[in-house]
MIMAR-295685 format. One record per residue (C-alpha): residue in one letter; x, y, z. Coordinates in pm, 1 decimal. Example, Ala and Ser with C-alpha at 12.3 -4.5 7.8 and 13.67 -1.06 7.14 Angstrom:
# MIMAR-295685
<site r="A" x="1230.0" y="-450.0" z="780.0"/>
<site r="S" x="1367.0" y="-106.0" z="714.0"/>
This chain:
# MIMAR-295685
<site r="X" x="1950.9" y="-9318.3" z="10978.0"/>
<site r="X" x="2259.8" y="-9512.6" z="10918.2"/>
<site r="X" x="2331.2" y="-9880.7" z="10939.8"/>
<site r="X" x="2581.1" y="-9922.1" z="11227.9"/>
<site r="X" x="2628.2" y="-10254.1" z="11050.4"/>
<site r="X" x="2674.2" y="-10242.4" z="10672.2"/>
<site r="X" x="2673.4" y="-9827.5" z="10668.2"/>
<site r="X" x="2332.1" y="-9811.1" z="10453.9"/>
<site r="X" x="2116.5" y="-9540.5" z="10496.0"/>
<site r="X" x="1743.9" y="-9631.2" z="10582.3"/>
<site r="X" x="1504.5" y="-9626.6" z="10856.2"/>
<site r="X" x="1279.2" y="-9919.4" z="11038.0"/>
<site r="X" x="1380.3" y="-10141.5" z="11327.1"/>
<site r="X" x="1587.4" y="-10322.7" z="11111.4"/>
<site r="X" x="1820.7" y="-10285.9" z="10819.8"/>
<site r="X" x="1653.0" y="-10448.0" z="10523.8"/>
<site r="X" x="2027.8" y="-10493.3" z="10377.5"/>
<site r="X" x="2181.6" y="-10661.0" z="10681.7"/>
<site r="X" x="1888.3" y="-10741.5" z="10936.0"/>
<site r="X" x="2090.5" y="-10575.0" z="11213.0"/>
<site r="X" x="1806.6" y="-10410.8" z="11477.1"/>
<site r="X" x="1847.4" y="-10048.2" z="11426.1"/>
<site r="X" x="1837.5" y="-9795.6" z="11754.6"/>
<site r="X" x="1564.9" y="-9549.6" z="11680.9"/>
<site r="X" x="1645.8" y="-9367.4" z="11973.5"/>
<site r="X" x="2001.7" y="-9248.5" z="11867.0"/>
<site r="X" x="1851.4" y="-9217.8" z="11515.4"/>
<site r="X" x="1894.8" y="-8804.8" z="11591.1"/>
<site r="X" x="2244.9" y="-8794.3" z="11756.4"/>
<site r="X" x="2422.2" y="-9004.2" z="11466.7"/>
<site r="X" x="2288.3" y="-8786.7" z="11208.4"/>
<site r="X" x="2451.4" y="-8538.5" z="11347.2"/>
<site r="X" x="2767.5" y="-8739.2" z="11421.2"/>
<site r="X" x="3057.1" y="-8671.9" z="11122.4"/>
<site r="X" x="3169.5" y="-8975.5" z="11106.7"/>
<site r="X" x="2834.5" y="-9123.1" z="11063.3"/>
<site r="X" x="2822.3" y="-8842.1" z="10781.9"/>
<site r="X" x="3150.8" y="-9024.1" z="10629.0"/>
<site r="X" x="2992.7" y="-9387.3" z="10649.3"/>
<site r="X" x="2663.7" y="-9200.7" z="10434.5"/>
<site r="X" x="2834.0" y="-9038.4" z="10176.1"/>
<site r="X" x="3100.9" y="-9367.5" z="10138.3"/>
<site r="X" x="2763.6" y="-9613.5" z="10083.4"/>
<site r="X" x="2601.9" y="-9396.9" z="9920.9"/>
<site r="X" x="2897.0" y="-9355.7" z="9624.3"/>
<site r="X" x="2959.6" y="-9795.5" z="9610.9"/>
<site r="X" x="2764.2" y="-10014.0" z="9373.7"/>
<site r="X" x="2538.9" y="-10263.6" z="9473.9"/>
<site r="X" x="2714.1" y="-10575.7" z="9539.5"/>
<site r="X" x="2493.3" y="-10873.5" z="9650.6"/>
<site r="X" x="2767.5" y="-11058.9" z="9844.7"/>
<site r="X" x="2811.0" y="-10713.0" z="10106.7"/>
<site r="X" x="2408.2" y="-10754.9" z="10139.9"/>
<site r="X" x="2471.0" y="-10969.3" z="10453.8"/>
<site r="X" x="2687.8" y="-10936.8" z="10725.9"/>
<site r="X" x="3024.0" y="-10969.3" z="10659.4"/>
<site r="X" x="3112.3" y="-11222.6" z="10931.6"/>
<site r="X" x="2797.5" y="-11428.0" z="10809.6"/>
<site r="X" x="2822.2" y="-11398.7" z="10470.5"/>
<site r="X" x="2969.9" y="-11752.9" z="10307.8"/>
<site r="X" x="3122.9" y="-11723.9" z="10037.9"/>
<site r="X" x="3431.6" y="-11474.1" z="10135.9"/>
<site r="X" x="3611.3" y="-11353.5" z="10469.1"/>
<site r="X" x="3747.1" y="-11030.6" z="10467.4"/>
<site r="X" x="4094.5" y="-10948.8" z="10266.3"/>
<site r="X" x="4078.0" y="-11338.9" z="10163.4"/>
<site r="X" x="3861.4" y="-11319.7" z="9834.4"/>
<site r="X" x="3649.0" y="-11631.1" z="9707.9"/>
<site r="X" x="3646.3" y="-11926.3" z="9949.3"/>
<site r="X" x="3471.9" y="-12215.1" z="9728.0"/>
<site r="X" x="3477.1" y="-12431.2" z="9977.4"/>
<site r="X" x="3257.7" y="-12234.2" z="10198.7"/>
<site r="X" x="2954.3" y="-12357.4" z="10166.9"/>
<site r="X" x="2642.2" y="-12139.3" z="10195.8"/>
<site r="X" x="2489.6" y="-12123.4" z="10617.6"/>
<site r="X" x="2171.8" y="-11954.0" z="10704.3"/>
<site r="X" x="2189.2" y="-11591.7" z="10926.6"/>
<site r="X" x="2315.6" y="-11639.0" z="11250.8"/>
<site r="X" x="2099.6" y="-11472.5" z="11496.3"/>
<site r="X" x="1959.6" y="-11264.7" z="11275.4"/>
<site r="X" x="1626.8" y="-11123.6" z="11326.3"/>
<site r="X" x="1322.7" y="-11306.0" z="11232.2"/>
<site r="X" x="1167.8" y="-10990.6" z="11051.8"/>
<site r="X" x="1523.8" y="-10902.8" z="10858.4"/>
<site r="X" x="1487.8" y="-11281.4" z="10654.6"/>
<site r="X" x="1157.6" y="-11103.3" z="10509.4"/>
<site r="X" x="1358.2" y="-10813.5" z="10377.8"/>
<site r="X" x="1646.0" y="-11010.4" z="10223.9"/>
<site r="X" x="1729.8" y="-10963.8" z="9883.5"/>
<site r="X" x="1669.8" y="-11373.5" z="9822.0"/>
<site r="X" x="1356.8" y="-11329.7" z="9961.3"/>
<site r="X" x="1208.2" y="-11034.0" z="9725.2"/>
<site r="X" x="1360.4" y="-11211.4" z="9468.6"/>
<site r="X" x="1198.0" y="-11509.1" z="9580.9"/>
<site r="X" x="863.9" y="-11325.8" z="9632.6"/>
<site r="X" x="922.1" y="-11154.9" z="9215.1"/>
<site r="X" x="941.4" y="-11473.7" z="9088.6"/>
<site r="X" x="628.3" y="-11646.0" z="9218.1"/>
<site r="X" x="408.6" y="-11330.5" z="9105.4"/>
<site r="X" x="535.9" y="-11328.6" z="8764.9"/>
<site r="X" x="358.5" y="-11283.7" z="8463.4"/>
<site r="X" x="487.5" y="-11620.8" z="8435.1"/>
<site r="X" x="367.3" y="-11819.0" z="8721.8"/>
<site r="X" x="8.4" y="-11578.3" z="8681.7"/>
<site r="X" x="4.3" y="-11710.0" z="8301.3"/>
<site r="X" x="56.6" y="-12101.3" z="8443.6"/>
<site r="X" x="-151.7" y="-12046.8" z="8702.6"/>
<site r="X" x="-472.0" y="-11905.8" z="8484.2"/>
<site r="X" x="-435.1" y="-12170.2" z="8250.3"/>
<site r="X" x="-364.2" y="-12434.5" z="8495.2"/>
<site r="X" x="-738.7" y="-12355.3" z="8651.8"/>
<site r="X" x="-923.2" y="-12267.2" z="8293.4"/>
<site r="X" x="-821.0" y="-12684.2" z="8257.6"/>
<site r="X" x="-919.0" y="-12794.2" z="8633.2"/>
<site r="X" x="-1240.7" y="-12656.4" z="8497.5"/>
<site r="X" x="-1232.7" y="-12797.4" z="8225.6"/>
<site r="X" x="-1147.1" y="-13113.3" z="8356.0"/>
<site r="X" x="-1397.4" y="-13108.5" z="8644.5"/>
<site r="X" x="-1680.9" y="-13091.3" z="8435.6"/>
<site r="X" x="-1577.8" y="-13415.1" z="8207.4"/>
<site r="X" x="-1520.9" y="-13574.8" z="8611.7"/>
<site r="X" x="-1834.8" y="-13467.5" z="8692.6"/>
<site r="X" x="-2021.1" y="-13574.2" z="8311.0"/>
<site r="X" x="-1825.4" y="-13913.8" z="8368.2"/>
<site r="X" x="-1944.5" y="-13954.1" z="8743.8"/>
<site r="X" x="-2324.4" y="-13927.7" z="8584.6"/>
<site r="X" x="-2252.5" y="-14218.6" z="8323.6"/>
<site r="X" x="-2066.9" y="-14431.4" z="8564.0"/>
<site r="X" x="-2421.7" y="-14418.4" z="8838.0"/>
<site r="X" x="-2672.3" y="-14526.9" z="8576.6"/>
<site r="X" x="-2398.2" y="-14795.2" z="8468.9"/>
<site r="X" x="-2413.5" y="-14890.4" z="8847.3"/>
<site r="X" x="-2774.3" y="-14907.4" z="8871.8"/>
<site r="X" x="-2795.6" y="-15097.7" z="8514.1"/>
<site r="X" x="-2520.7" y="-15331.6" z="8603.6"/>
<site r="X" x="-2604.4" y="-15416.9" z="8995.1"/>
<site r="X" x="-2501.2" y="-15727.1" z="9088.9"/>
<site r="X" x="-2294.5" y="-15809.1" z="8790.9"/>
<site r="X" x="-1934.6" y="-15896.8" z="8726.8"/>
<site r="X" x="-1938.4" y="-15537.9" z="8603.5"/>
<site r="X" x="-2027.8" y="-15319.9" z="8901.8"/>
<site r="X" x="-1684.9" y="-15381.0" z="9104.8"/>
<site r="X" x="-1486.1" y="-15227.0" z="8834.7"/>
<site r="X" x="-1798.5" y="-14937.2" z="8772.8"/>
<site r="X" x="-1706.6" y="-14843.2" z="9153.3"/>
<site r="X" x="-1362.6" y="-14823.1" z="9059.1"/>
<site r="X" x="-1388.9" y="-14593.0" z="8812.4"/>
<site r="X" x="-1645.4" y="-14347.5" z="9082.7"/>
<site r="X" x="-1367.7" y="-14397.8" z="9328.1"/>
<site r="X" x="-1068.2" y="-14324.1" z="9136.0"/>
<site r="X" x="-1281.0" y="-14001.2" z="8898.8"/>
<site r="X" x="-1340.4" y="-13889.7" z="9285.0"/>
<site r="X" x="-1006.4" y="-13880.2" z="9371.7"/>
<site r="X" x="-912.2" y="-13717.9" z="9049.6"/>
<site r="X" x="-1117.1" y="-13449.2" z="9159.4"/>
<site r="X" x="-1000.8" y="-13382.3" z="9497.6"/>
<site r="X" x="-663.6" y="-13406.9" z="9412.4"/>
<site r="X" x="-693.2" y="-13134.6" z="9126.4"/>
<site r="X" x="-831.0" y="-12902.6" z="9389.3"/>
<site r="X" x="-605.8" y="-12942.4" z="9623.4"/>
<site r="X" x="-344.1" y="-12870.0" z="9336.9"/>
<site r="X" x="-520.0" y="-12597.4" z="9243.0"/>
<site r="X" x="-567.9" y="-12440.2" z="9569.7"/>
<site r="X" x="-198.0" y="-12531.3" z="9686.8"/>
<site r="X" x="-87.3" y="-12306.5" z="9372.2"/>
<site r="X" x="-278.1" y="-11978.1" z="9392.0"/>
<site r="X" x="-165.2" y="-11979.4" z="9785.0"/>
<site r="X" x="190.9" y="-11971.8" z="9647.8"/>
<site r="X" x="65.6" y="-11680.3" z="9438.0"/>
<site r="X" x="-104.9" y="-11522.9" z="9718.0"/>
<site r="X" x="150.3" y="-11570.8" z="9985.5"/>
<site r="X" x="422.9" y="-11393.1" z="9737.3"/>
<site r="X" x="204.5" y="-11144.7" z="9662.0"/>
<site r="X" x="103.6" y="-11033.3" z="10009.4"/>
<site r="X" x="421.5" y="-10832.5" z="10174.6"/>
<site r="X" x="274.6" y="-10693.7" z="10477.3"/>
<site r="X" x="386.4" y="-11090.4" z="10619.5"/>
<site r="X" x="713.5" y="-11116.1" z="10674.9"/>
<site r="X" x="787.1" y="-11468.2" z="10557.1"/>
<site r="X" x="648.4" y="-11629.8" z="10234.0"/>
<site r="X" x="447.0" y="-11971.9" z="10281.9"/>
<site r="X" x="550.1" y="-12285.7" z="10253.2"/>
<site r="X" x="253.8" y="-12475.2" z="10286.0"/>
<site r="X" x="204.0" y="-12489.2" z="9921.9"/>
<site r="X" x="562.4" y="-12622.1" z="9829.8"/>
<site r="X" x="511.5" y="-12876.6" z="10108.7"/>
<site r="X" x="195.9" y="-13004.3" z="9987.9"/>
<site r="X" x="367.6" y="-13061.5" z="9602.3"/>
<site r="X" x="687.0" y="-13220.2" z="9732.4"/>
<site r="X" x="411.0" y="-13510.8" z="9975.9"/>
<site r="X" x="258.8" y="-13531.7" z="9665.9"/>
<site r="X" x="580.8" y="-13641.1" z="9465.0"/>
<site r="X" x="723.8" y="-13841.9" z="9724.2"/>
<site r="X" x="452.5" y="-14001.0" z="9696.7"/>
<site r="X" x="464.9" y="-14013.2" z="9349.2"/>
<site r="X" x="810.9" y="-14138.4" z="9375.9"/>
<site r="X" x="684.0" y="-14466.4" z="9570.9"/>
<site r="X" x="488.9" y="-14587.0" z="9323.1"/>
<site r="X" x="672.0" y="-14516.6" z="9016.2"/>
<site r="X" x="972.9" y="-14725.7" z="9233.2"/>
<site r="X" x="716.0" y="-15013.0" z="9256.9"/>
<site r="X" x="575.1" y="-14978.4" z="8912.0"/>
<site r="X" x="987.5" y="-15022.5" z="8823.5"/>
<site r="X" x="1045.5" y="-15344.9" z="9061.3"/>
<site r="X" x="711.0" y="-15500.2" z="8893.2"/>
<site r="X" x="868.3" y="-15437.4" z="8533.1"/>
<site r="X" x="1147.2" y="-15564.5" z="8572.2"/>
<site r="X" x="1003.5" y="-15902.7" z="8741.3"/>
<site r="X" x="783.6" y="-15917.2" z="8430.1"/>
<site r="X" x="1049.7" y="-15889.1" z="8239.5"/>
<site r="X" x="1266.8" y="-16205.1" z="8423.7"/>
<site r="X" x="978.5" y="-16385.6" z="8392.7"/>
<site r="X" x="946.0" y="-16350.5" z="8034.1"/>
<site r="X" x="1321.3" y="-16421.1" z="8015.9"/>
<site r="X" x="1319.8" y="-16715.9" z="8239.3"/>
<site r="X" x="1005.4" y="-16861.5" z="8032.2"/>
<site r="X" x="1086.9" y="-17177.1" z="7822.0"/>
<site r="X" x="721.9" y="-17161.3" z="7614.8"/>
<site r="X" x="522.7" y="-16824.2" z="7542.0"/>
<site r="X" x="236.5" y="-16881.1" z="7817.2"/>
<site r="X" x="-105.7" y="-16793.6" z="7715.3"/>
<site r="X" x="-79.4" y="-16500.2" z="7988.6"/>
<site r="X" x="193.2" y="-16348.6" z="7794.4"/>
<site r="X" x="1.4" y="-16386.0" z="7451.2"/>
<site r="X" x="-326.9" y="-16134.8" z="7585.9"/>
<site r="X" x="-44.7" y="-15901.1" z="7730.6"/>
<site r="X" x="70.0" y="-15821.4" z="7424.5"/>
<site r="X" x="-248.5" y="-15830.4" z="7225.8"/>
<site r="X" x="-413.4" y="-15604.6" z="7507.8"/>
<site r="X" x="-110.8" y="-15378.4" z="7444.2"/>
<site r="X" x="-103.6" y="-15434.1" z="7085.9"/>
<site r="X" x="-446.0" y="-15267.7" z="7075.2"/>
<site r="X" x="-414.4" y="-14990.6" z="7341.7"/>
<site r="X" x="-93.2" y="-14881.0" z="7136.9"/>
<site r="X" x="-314.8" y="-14911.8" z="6780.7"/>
<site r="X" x="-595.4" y="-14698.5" z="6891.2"/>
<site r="X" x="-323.3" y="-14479.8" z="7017.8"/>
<site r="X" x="-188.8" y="-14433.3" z="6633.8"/>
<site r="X" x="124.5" y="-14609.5" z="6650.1"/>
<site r="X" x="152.4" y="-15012.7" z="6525.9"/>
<site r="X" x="412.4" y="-15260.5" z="6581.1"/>
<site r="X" x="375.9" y="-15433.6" z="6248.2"/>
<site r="X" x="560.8" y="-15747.8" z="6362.6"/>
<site r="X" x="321.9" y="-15854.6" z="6686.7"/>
<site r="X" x="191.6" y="-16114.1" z="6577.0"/>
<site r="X" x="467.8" y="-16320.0" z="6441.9"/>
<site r="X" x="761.2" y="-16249.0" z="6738.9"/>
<site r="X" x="536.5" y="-16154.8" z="7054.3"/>
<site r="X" x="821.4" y="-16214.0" z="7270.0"/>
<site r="X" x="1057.1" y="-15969.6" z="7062.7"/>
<site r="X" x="727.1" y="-15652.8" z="7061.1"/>
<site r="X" x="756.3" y="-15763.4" z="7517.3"/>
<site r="X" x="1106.6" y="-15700.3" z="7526.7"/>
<site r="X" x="1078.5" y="-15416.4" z="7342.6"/>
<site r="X" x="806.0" y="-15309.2" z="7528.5"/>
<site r="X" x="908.5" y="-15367.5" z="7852.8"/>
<site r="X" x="1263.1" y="-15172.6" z="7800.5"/>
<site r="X" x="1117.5" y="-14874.4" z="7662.9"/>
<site r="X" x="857.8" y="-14841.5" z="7951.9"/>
<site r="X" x="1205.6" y="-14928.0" z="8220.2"/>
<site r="X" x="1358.1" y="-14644.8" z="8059.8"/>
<site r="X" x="1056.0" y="-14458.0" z="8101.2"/>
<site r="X" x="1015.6" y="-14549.5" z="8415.2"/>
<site r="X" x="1349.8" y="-14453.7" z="8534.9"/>
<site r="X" x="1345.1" y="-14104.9" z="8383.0"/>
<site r="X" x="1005.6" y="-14062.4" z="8583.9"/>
<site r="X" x="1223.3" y="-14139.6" z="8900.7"/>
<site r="X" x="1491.2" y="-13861.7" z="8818.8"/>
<site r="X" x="1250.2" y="-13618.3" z="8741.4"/>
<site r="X" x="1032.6" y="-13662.3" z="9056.8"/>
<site r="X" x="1377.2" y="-13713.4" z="9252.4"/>
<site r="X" x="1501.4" y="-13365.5" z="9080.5"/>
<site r="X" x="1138.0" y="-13225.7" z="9169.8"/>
<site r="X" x="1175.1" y="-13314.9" z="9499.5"/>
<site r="X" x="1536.5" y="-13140.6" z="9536.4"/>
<site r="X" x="1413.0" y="-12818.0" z="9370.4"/>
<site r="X" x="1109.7" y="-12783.2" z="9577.3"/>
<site r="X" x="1337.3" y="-12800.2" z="9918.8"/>
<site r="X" x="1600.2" y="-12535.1" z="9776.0"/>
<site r="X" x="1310.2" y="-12296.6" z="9729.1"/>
<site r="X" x="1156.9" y="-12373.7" z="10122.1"/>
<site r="X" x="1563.5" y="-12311.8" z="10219.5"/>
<site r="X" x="1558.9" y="-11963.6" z="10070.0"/>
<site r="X" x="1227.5" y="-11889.5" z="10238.4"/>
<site r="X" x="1367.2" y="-12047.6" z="10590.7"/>
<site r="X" x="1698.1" y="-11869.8" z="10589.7"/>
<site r="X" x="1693.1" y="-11598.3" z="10384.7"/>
<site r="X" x="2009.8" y="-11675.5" z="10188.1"/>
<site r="X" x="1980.6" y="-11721.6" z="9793.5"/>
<site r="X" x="2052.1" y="-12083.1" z="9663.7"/>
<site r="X" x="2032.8" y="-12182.9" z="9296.3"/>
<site r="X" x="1998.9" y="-12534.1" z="9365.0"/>
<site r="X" x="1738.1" y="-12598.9" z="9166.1"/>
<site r="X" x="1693.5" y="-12879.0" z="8906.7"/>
<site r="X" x="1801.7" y="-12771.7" z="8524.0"/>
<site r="X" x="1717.7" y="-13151.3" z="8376.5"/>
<site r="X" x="1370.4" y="-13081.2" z="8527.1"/>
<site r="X" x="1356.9" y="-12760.0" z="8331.6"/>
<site r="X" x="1413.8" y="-12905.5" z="8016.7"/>
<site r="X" x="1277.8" y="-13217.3" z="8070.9"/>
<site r="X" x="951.3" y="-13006.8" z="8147.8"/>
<site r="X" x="957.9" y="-12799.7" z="7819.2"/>
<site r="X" x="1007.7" y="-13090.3" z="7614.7"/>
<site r="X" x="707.3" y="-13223.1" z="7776.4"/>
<site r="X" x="495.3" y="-12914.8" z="7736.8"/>
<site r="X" x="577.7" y="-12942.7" z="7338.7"/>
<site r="X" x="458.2" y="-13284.6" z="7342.8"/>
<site r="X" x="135.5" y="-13169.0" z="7466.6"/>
<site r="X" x="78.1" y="-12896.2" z="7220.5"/>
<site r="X" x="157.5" y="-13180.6" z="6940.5"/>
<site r="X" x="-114.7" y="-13417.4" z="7092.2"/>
<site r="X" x="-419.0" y="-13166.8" z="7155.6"/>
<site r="X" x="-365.2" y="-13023.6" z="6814.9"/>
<site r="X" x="-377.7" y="-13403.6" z="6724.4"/>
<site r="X" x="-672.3" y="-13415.0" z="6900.3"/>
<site r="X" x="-853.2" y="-13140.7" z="6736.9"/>
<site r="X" x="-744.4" y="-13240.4" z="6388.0"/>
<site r="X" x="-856.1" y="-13658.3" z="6416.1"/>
<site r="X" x="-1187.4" y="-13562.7" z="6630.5"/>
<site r="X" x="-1375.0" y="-13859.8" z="6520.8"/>
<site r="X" x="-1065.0" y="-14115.4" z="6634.7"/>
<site r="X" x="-1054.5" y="-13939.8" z="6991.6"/>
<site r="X" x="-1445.5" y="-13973.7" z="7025.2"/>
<site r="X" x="-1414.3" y="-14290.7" z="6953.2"/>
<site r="X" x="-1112.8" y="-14369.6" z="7152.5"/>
<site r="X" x="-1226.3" y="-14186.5" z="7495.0"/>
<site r="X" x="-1605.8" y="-14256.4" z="7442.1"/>
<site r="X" x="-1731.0" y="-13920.5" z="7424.1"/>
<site r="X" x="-1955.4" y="-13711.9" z="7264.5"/>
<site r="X" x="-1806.5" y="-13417.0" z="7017.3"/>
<site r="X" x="-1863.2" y="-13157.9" z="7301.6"/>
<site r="X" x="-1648.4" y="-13398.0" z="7561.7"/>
<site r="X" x="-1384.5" y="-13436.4" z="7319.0"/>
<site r="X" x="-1353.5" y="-13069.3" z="7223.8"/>
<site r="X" x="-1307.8" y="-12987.2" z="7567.0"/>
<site r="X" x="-1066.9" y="-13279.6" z="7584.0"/>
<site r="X" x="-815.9" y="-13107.2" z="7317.7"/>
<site r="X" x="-883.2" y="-12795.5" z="7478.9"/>
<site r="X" x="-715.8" y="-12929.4" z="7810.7"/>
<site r="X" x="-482.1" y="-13071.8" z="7665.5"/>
<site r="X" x="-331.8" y="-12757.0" z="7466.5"/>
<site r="X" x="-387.0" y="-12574.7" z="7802.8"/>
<site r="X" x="-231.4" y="-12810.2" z="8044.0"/>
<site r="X" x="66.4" y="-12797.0" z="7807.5"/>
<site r="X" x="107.2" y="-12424.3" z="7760.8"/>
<site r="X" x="93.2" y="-12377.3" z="8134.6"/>
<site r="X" x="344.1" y="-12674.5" z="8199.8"/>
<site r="X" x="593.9" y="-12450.0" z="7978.2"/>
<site r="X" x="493.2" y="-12135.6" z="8192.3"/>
<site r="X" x="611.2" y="-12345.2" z="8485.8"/>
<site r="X" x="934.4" y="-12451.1" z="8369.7"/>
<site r="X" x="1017.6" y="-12068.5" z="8261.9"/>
<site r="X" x="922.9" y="-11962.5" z="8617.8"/>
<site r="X" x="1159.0" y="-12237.0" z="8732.4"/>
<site r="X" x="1450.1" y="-12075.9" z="8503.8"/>
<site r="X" x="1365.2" y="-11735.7" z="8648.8"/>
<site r="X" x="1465.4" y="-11909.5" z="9019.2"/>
<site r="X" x="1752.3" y="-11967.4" z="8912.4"/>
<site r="X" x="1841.4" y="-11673.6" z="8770.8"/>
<site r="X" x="1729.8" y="-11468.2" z="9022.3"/>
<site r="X" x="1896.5" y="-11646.4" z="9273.4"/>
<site r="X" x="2259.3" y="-11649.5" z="9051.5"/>
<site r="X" x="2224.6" y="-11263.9" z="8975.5"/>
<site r="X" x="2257.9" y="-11235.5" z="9379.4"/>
<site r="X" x="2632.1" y="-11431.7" z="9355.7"/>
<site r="X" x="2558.3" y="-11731.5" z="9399.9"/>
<site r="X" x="2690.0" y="-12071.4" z="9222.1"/>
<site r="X" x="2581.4" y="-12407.5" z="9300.0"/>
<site r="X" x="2465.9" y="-12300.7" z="9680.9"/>
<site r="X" x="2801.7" y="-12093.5" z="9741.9"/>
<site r="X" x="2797.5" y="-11736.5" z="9720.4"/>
<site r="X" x="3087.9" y="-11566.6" z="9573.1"/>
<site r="X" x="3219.7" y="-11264.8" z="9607.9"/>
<site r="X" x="3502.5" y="-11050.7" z="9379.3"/>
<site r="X" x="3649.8" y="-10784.5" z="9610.0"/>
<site r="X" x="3774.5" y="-10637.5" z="9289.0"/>
């Protein structure tokens, strides 16, 4: 049958161009209608043009015989049926993206290192009991339940990351539901507000250690073990800061400004995170294709993902150092590198899914949350 709307041919209760509710019961008589025949045969000869997708009344970014309006800015359907937003072109886009080979690749490798991972948790978790038992009733066993409470936590958190994912997965992959999940994408942007609280606090703490060291007339002792506590995390690390010993207070000023900086650039990218992940939930809620999503988190992920590669090959190649740093045995540390090189390649699978968003999204007209449309 034919559209009465947009003057597609298809069939349904609703047009999966336009979401207008089709009349099955006339479906005969306007077959059989010329001028119905005309509107057929005059869709059926135009290209597809992702801007006349939606209803022309509804659609943003143009009004008819008026061109581009940039000022428009992009408004979810307007009474539209609640089964046509599962149909619209954003949507299967939407629903492409997140079953990728891509996203599948990130995911797989994402839980081949929760694995991974789990087992060193649960390894760790062993050691850190007998330590309790050994060390009951010691200075020592505060910080020993510390370290059960916060490898605990490690582990439910990486399962509820885990699981959180492959729902994305399997909510894009299942298309006999109208609408795609958004439990998943909620759960990741708690978890980086969140994120984005403490890194804040972590900021306003730096910075006061910083003013005090400024405001200090004599190097306190407090100051001294700072720097040789960091002196020797940083040393173990593989990198040295030759000149500790003799100008503490320049290696704190230079230490403190390069974790601000840090620190800062953790906000954006959360903040940027954050941003992304609601752009995605707006396509999903309305049906209309935004491209809104963060390009500094794209890059900034890749660049990250490199890094990653760099250290576990690192790892692998000085496998006595990381032993010896992390406390493991060769097995531990093995498995170590592995994550590591894992964890990476999947963080650059993510940030290529997160360029395929966007491009998805632009190939159906749309710039900067605006659609735009060419009438020529």
């Amino acid at each position: 049958m034919i559209c009465p709307q947009c003057g597609r041919e298809t069939s349904g209760k609703f047009c999966p161009f336009c979401g207008a509710k089709l009349n099955t019961e006339a479906a005969a008589p306007q077959a059989a209608n010329p001028v119905n025949q005309q509107n057929r045969e005059y869709a059926s000869n135009q290209p597809y043009n992702p801007g006349f997708a939606y209803n022309q009344n509804q659609n943003p970014g143009y009004a008819p015989n008026q061109g581009y309006m940039p000022n428009r800015p992009a408004t979810p359907y307007q009474g539209a049926p609640a089964g046509a937003l599962g149909q619209s072109p954003a949507i299967q886009a939407l629903r492409k993206v997140a079953t990728s080979p891509a996203f599948l690749l990130a995911l797989l490798l994402y839980t081949v290192g929760f694995l991974f991972s789990t087992y060193i948790n649960i390894k760790n978790l062993g050691i850190y009991f007998d330590y309790l038992d050994y060390y009951k009733r010691s200075s020592m066993q505060g910080q020993i339940i510390g370290n059960i409470v916060g490898t605990f936590l490690s582990i439910l958190l990486s399962v509820a990351t885990v699981t959180a994912l492959w729902s994305i997965f399997a909510s894009a992959a299942n298309k006999t539901k109208e609408r795609i999940g958004t439990g998943g994408l909620t759960f990741f942007k708690v978890i980086y507000i969140i994120g984005l609280v403490f890194v804040s606090l972590a900021l306003v703490l730096i910075v006061v250690l910083m003013i005090m060291l400024i405001a200090s007339k004599k190097y306190s002792e407090f100051f001294q073990t700072s720097v040789n506590q960091l002196n020797n995390i940083l040393v173990r690390a593989g990198y040295q800061f030759p000149s500790v010993s003799s100008d503490p207070r320049t290696f704190l000023y230079i230490f403190l400004g390069v974790m601000i900086l840090v620190v800062i650039l953790g906000l954006i990218y959360m903040a940027k995170i954050i941003k992304s992940i609601n752009t995605a939930k707006r396509v999903i809620r309305t049906g209309m294709p935004d491209d809104r999503v963060s390009v500094f988190v794209g890059v900034f992920t890749i660049l990250a993902a490199v890094g990653g590669v760099i250290n576990g090959i690192r790892v692998f190649a000085e496998l006595r150092e990381t032993m010896a740093l992390l406390n493991m045995n060769k097995t531990l540390a093995i498995f170590y590198g592995i994550i590591t090189i894992v964890s990476a390649v999947s963080t650059l699978c993510f940030a290529i899914t997160l360029f395929q968003f966007r491009s998805a999204m632009r190939r159906l007209g749309v710039r900067k949350g605006v659609m735009q449309y060419n009438p020529n």
